[in-house]
C-alpha positions as CSV (number, residue, x, y, z in Angstrom):
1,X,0.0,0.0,0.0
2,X,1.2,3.7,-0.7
3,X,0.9,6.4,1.6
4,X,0.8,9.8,0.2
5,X,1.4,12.6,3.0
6,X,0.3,16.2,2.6
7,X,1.1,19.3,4.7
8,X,-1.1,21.7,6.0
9,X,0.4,25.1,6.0
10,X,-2.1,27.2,6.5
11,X,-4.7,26.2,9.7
12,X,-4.4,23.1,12.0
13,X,-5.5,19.7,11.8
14,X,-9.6,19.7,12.4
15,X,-12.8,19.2,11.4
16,X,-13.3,20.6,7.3
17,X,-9.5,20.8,6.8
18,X,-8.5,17.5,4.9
19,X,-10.3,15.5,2.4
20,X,-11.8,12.7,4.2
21,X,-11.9,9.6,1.7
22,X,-8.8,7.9,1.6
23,X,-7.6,9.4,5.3
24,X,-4.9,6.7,7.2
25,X,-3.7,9.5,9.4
26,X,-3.7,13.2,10.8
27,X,-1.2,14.2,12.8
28,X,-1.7,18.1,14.4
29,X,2.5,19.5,15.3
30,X,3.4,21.5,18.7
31,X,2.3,24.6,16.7
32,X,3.6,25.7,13.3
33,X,6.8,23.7,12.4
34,X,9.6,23.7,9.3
35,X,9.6,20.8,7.7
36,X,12.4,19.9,5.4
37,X,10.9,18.0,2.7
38,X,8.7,21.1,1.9
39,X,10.7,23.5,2.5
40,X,8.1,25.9,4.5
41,X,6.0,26.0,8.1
42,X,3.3,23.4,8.6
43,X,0.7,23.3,11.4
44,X,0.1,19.5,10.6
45,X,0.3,16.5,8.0
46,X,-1.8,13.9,7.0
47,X,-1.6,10.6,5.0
48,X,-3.6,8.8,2.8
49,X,-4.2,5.6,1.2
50,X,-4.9,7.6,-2.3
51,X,-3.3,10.4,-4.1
52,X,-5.5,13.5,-3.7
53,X,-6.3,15.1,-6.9
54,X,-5.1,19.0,-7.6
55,X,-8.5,20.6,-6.9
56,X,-9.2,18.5,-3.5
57,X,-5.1,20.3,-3.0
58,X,-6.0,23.0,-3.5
59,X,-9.1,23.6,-2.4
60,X,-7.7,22.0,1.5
61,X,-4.8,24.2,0.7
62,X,-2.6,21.3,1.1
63,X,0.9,20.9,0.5
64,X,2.2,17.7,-1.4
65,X,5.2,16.0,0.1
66,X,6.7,15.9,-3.0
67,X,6.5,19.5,-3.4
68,X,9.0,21.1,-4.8
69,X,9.8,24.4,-6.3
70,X,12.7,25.8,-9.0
71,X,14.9,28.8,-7.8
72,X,17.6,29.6,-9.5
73,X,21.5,30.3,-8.6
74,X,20.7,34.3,-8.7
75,X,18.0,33.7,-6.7
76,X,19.7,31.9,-4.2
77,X,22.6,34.4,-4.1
78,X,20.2,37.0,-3.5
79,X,18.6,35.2,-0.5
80,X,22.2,34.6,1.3
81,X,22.8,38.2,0.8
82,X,19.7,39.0,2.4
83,X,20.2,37.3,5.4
84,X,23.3,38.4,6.0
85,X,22.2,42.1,5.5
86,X,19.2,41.2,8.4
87,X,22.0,39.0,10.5
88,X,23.4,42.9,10.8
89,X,20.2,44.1,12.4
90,X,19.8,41.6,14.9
91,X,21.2,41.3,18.8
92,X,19.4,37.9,19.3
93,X,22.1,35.5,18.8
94,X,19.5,32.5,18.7
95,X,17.9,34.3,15.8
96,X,21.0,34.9,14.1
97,X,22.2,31.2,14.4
98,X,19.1,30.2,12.9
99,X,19.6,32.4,9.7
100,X,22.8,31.3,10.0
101,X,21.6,27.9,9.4
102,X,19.5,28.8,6.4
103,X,22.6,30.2,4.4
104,X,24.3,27.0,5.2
105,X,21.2,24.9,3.3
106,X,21.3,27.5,0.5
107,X,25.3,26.9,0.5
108,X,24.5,23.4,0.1
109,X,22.2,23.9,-2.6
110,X,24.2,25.4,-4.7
111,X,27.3,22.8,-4.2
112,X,24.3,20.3,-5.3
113,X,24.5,22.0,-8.7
């Protein structure tokens, strides 16, 4: 059996929020989490037994596991500067090691090239 997993990025796990037929599993986070293999903040995930199709996707605003999106080098480039520029403005040193984390995944996607 296949399990497809999809995110849900905008509101919690909860009544009206997930496509029902085909549900193995919803799992609600400790609030808002990152989560790698999307690359972006999710409330929750759930599973199913089926693929979902594009319009039950989008209208649950769900996010596919296999997500994925195309940036290019520039782009990327222009990201690191950025945080570097906002690492200037910042006293919090937990905040700063956390964008200094983010370079170091954009530093390792462009050594993936």
């Amino acid at each position: 059996m296949n399990i497809y997993t999809y995110y849900l990025t905008q509101r919690p796990f909860g009544p009206g929020t997930f496509p029902k037929d085909g549900l193995v599993e919803g799992f609600n986070y400790e609030g808002k989490v990152f989560i790698p293999q999307i690359g972006m903040k999710a409330w929750a995930s759930v599973s199913y037994s089926r693929q979902l199709s594009e319009k039950e996707i989008r209208d649950y605003e769900l996010v596919p596991e296999s997500y994925s999106i195309q940036i290019s080098r520039a782009q990327i480039d222009a990201l690191r500067r950025a945080l570097c520029v906002a690492c200037d403005s910042i006293d919090n040193q937990e905040d700063i090691d956390k964008l200094c984390e983010v370079h170091e995944q954009l530093l390792k996607l462009i050594n993936a090239d």
